[in-house]
C-alpha positions in Angstrom: 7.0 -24.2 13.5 4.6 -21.6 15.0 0.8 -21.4 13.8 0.2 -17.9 14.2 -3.4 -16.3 14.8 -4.1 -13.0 12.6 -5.9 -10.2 13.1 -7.5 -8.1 9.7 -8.7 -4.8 9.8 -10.9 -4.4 7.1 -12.5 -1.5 5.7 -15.1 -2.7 3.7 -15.6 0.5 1.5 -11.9 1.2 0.6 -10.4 0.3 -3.1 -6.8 0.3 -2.8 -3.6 -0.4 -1.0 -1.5 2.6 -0.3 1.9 2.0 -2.5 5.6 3.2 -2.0 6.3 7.1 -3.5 9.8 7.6 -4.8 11.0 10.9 -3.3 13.0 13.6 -6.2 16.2 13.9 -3.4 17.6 17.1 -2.7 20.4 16.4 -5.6 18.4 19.1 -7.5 16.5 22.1 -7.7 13.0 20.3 -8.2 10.8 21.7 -5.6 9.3 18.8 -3.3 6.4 20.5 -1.7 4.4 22.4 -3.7 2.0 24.6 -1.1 1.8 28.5 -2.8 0.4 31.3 -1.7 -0.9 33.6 -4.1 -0.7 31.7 -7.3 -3.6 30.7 -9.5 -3.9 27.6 -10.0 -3.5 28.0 -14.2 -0.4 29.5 -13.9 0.5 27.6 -10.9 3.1 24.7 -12.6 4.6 27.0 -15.5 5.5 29.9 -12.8 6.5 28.2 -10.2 7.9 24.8 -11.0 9.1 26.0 -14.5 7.4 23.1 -15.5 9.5 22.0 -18.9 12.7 22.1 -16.4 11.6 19.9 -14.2 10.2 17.6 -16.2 13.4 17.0 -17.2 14.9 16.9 -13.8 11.8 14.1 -13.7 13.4 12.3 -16.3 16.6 12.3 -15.7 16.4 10.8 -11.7 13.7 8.4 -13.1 15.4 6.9 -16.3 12.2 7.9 -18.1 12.7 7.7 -22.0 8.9 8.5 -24.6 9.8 6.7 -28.1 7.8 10.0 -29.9 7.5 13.3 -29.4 4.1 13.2 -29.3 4.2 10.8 -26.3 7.0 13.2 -24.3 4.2 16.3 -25.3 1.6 14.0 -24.0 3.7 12.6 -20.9 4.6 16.5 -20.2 1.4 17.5 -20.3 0.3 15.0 -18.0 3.3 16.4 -15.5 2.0 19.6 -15.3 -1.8 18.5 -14.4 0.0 16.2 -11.7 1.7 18.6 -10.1 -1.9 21.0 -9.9 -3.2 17.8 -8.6 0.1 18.1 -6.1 -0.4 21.2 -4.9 -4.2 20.3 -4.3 -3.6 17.5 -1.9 -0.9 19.4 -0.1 -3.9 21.7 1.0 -6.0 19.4 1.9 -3.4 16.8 3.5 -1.3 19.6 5.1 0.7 17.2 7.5 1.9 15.4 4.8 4.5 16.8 1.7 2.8 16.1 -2.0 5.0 17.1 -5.0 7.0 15.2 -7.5 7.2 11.3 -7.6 8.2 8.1 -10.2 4.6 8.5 -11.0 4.1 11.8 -12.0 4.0 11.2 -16.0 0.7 8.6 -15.0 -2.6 9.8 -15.6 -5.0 8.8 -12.5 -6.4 6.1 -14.1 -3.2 4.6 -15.4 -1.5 4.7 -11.7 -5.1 3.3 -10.3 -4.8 0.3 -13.3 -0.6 -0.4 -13.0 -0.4 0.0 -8.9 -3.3 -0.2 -7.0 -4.2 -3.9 -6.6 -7.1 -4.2 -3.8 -10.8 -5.7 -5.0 -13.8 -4.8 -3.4 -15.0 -6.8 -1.1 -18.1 -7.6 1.4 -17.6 -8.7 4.2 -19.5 -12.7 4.7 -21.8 -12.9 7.4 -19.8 -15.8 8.8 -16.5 -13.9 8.7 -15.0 -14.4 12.3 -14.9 -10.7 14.3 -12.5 -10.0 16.5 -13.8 -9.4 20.1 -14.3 -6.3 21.5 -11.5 -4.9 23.8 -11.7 -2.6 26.7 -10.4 1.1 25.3 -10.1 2.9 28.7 -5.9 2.9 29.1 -5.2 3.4 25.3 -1.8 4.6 24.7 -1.5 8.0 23.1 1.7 6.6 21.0 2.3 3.4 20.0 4.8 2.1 16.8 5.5 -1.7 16.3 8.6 -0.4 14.3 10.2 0.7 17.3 9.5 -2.5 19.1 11.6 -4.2 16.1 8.5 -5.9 14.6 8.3 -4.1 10.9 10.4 -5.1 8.1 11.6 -2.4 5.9 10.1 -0.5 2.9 9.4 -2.7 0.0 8.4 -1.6 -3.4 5.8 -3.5 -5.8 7.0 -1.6 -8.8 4.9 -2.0 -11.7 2.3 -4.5 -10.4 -1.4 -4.5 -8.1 0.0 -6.7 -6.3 -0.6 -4.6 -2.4 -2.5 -6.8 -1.1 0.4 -9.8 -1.0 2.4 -6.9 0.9 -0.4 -5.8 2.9 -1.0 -9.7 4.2 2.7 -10.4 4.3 3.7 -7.3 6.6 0.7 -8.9 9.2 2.3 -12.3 9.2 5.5 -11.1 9.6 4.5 -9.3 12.4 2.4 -11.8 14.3 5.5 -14.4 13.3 7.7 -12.0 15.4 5.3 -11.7 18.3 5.3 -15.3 18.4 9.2 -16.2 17.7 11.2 -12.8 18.5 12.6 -13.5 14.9 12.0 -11.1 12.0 11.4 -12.4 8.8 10.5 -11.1 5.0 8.1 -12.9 3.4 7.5 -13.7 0.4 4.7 -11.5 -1.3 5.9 -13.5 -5.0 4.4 -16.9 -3.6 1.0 -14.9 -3.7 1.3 -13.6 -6.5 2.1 -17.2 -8.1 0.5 -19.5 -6.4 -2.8 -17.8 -4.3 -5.5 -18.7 -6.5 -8.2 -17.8 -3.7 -11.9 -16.9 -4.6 -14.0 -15.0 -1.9 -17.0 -17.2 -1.9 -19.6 -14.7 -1.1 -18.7 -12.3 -4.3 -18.2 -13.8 -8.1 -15.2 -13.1 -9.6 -13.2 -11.5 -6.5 -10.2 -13.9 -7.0 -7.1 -13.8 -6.0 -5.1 -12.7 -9.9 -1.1 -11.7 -9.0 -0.7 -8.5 -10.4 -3.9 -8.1 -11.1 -5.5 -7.8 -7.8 -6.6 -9.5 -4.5 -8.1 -9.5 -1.5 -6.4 -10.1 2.1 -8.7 -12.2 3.3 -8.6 -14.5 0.6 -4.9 -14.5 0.3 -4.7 -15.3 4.6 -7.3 -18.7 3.5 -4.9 -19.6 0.8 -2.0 -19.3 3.3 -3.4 -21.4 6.0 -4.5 -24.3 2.9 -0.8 -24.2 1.7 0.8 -24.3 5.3 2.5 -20.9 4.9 4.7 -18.6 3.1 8.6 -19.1 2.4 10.6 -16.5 2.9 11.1 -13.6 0.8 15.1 -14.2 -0.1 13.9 -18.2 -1.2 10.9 -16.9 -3.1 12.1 -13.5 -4.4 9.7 -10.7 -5.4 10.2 -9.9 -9.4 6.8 -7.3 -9.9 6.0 -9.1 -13.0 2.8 -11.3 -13.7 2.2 -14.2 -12.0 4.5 -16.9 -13.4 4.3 -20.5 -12.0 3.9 -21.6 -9.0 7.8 -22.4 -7.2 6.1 -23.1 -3.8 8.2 -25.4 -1.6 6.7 -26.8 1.1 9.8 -27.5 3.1 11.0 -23.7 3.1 8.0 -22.9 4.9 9.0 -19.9 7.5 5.7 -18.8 8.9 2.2 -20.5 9.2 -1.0 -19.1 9.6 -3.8 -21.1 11.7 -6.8 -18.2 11.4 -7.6 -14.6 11.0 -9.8 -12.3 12.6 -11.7 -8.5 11.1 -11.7 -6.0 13.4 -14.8 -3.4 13.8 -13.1 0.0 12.1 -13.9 1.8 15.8 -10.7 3.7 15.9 -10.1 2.5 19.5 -10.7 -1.0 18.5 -8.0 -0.8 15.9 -5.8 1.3 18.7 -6.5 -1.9 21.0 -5.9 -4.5 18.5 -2.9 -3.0 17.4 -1.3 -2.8 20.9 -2.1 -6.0 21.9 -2.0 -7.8 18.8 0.4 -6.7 16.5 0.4 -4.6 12.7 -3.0 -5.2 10.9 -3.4 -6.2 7.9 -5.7 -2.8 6.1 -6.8 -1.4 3.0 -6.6 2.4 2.0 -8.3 4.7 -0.3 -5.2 5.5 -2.3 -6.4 8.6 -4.0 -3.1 10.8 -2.3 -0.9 8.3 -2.6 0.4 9.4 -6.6 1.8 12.8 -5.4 2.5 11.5 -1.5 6.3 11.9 -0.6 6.3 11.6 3.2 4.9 12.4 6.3 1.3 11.7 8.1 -1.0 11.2 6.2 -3.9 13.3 8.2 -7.5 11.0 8.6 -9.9 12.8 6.1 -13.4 11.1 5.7 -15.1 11.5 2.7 -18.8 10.4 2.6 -18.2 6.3 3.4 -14.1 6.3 2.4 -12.1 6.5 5.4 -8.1 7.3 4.4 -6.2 6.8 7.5 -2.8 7.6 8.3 -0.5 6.2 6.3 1.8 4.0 8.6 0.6 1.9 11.3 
């Protein structure tokens, strides 16, 4: 079996893992992107989305059911600040399309505390850096999806669980570098079994749906010898249940990891040469995101880059 070297861009000031935005389809009148001109933003959702409608277009594509009327109030109330929110982002991320998604009946902090699973970390002064790479015949388009190296779309539903997906996408990408062979794997045998502590900052463990970090979920892999694949150790989205782990269904192995400095032509370099990184987002778009690129926006120390590398 290969031992693969990683690669981990890490940004050491970002909180989240993008996650996966259902898109409303064009099987009904709810509008998608939600730019207006000449609309104020109080009367924004009631006179242009027609806002009780659509909620329950929302409900009806999502299966969404409120035991109360209170809670449906509540939940409806919470659609129409979403889709202000909306309509703010699409201004500010004009590249991308921001409108209606399977989270759009979340308040911010409930969709920050169900989804977004990546601790804070610092970075230990032993951590090994990647070395520097000449920049001077960079590529002005490059995709590792094209090249047959990306498995598809995956969902985490329900669970802060990104950062198994976030480490699993890398090593399935360096495991393809190495082998030609594409493989899923399996981001439940994290959230299981990876029980990794960083070290250098109490209490930033490893915890299923809970929350991780990639760095410590790389260590765990190389201890354990590797990660089966994702069709022998299915992904459920629930909490961590115990650990299934078998050793001889191994499919990929990890033998070390690298961070690379957040110089955009060092991650440009890295990427070309090595394969998809492993990378941590500031998520803050990512509850009314529907498709597109995500445009870089830098906000004092955050840097939210584009969302597919």
């Amino acid at each position: 079996m290969e031992r693969l070297s990683l690669l981990f861009l890490l940004l050491s000031s970002v909180v989240a893992s993008a996650v996966v935005a259902e898109v409303i389809s064009n099987d009904g009148p709810l509008i998608r992107q939600v730019v207006s001109d000449g609309v104020a933003e109080e009367d924004f959702v009631d006179q242009l989305l027609n806002a009780e409608h659509h909620f329950t277009l929302f409900k009806s594509k999502f299966g969404k059911t409120y035991a109360t009327k209170e809670e449906h109030d509540y939940r409806l109330g919470v659609f129409k600040a979403n889709m202000r929110r909306a309509k703010r982002h699409q201004l500010l991320d004009p590249t991308a399309v921001h409108g209606v998604t399977k989270f759009s009946d979340l308040t911010p902090s409930e969709f920050r505390r169900q989804f977004l699973g990546l601790k804070p970390l610092k970075l230990p002064a032993d951590a090994q850096k990647a070395p520097i790479l000449p920049t001077d015949d960079l590529l002005d388009d490059f995709d590792w999806r094209d090249q047959g190296a990306v498995t598809g779309v995956k969902d985490q539903g329900s669970c802060g669980s990104c950062w198994s997906f976030s480490t699993t996408g890398a090593l399935e990408g360096a495991h393809y570098l190495a082998t030609g062979e594409l493989v899923s794997l399996s981001e439940q045998q994290l959230v299981d079994c990876d029980h990794e502590c960083d070290p250098q900052e109490y209490g930033a463990c490893d915890s299923g749906c809970n929350g991780g970090l990639m760095t410590t979920a790389f260590e765990y892999t190389i201890k354990a010898g590797g990660l089966e694949r994702e069709k022998d150790y299915p992904y459920t989205g629930n909490a961590r249940g115990p650990c299934k782990f078998d050793k001889t269904k191994i499919a990929a192995s990890v033998s070390n990891f690298s961070v690379i400095s957040i110089d955009e032509d060092q991650i440009a370099a890295n990427l070309v040469k090595h394969g998809p990184l492993a990378v941590g987002i500031n998520a803050v778009f990512m509850q009314t995101y529907i498709h597109g690129v995500h445009a870089h926006i830098f906000v004092e120390n955050i840097w939210i880059m584009e969302s597919s590398l």
